[in-house]
DRENRO-385279 format. One record per residue (C-alpha): residue in one letter; chain; x, z, y. Coordinates in steps of 0.02 Angstrom, whole numbers, m for minus. Example, Ala and Ser with C-alpha at 12.3 -4.5 7.8 and 13.67 -1.06 7.14 Angstrom:
<atoms>
- palo vexti east up north
- A A 615 390 m225
- S A 684 357 m53
</atoms>
This chain:
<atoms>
- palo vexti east up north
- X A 1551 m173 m2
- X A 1685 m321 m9
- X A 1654 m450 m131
- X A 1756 m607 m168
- X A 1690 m752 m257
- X A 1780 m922 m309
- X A 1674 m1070 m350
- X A 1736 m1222 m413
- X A 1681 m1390 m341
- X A 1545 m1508 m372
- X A 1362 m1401 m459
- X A 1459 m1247 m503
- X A 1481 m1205 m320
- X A 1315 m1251 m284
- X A 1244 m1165 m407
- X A 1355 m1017 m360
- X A 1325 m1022 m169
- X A 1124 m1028 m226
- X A 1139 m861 m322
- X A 1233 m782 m192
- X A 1099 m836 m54
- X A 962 m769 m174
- X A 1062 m594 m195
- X A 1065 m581 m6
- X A 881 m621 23
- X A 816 m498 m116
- X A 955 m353 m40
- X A 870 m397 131
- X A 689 m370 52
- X A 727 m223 1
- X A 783 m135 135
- X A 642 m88 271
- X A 719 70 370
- X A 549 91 440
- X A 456 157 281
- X A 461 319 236
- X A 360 309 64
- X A 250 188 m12
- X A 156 189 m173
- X A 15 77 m291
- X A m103 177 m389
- X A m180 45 m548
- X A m356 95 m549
- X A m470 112 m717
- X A m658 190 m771
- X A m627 359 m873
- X A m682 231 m1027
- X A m529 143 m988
- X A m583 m18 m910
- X A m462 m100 m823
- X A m486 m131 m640
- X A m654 m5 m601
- X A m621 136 m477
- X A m751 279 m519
- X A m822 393 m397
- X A m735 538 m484
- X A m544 456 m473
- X A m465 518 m322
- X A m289 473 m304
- X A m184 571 m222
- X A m4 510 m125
- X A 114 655 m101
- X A 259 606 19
- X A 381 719 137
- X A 396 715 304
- X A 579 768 377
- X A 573 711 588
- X A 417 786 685
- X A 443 696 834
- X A 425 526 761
- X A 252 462 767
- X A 223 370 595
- X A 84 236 559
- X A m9 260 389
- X A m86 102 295
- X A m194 86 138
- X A m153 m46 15
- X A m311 m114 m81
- X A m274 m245 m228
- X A m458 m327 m244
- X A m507 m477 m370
- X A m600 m616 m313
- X A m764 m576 m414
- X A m772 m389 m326
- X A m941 m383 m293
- X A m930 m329 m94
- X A m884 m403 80
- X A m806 m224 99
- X A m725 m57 29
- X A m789 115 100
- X A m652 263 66
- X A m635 431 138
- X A m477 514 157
- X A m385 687 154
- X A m250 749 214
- X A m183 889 157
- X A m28 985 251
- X A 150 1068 188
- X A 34 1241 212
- X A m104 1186 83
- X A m223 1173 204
- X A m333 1021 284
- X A m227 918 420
- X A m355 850 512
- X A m536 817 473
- X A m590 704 303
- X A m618 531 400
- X A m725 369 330
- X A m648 200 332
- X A m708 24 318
- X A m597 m106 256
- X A m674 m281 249
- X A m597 m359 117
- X A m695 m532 104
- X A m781 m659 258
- X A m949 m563 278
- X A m1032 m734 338
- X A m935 m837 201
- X A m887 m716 39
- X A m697 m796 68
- X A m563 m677 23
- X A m459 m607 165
- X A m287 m514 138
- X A m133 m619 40
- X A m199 m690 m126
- X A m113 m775 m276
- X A m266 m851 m380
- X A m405 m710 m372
- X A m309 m583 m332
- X A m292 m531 m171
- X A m191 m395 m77
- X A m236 m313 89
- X A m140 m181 223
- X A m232 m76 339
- X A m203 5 449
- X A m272 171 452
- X A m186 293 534
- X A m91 241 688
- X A 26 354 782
- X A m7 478 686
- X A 86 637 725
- X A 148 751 569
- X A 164 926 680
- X A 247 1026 527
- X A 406 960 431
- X A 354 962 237
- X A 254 889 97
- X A 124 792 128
- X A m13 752 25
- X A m191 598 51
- X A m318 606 m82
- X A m413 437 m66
- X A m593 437 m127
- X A m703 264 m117
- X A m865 313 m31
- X A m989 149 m85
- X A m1164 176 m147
- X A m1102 158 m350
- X A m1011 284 m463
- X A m907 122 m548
- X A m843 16 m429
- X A m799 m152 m510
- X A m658 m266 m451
- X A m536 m143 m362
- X A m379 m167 m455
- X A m258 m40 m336
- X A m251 60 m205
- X A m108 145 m129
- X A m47 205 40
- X A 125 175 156
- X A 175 278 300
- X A 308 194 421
- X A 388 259 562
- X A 279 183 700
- X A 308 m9 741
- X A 385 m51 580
- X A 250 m121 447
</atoms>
C-alpha cells in the first residue's frame, strides 16, 4: 500500500507527521505473525456478579491448528484485581483433539499471581488491575491438523472465586510470545 501525504509547514506538519507515526506504531502492534489465536473470556457468578469465576464455569477456547510440524507454546491469560483474596490461582486444563477425544492427560497448574511473602501484585497492572501470561504449555506438539479445543476449570478450595476478572488462553508458534 502507497500512500502520499502533503503537510503544510509550521503545527500542521507536526501534527500530521505525529498521526502518521501513531498509525505506524498501532499497524506494528497489531501484527504478531507468531500467534495463531488468542482470546479473553470476562468471568461472572451464575447470579451475575461481575468478576467471580464459579467452580461450575468452564471456559472453553476452540482454535485450529493447520502446520503439524511446528511446535506451538500455549499461555493462559489471568486478569486478577488487587483485592483477589489469594497469592495464587489453581486451574486444570483439557485438551480436547480434532477427533473429540482427550489430547493428553487433564494437567493442574499454579499461577502465582501476587508476592507470597509480601501480597504485592505481580503481572502488568494499571491501578488494581493486573494482567498476567503464563506459560503453560511449551513446545507443545499438535500431532493431528484440526480443531482444537481447552476447557479451563479453576481448581481452589471455593465454589465462587472472587477477584478473577478474565481468563483466556494464546497459542504461538514457539519463540514468539
Amino acid at each position: 500500500m502507497l500512500c502520499y501525504l502533503e503537510f503544510s509547514g509550521g503545527l500542521g506538519r507536526r501534527v500530521g507527521l505525529a498521526l502518521v507515526a501513531l498509525a505506524g506504531a498501532a499497524v506494528l502492534a497489531s501484527c504478531d505473525p507468531s500467534r495463531v489465536y488468542e482470546e479473553n473470556t470476562d468471568l461472572k457468578s451464575p447470579s451475575g456478579d461481575a468478576y467471580v469465576w464459579d467452580v461450575q464455569q468452564r471456559p472453553t477456547f476452540t482454535f485450529t491448528i493447520a502446520d503439524t510440524t511446528a511446535r506451538y507454546d500455549v499461555y493462559f491469560n489471568v486478569r486478577n484485581a488487587a483485592d483477589y483474596g489469594f497469592y495464587n490461582l489453581y486451574l486444570k486444563h483439557t485438551l480436547t483433539g480434532p477427533n473429540g477425544r482427550p489430547a493428553g492427560p487433564a494437567l493442574l497448574h499454579q499461577m502465582v499471581l501476587m508476592d507470597p511473602k509480601t501480597g504485592q501484585p505481580r503481572g502488568a497492572g494499571a491501578g488494581d488491575i493486573f494482567d498476567h501470561q503464563f506459560l503453560a504449555l511449551p513446545h507443545q506438539h499438535f500431532a493431528k491438523p484440526g480443531t482444537y479445543k481447552l476447557t479451563l476449570e479453576q481448581y481452589m478450595r471455593q465454589n465462587q472465586l472472587p477477584g478473577i476478572m478474565a481468563v483466556g488462553v494464546r497459542v504461538a508458534k514457539e519463540g514468539g510470545k
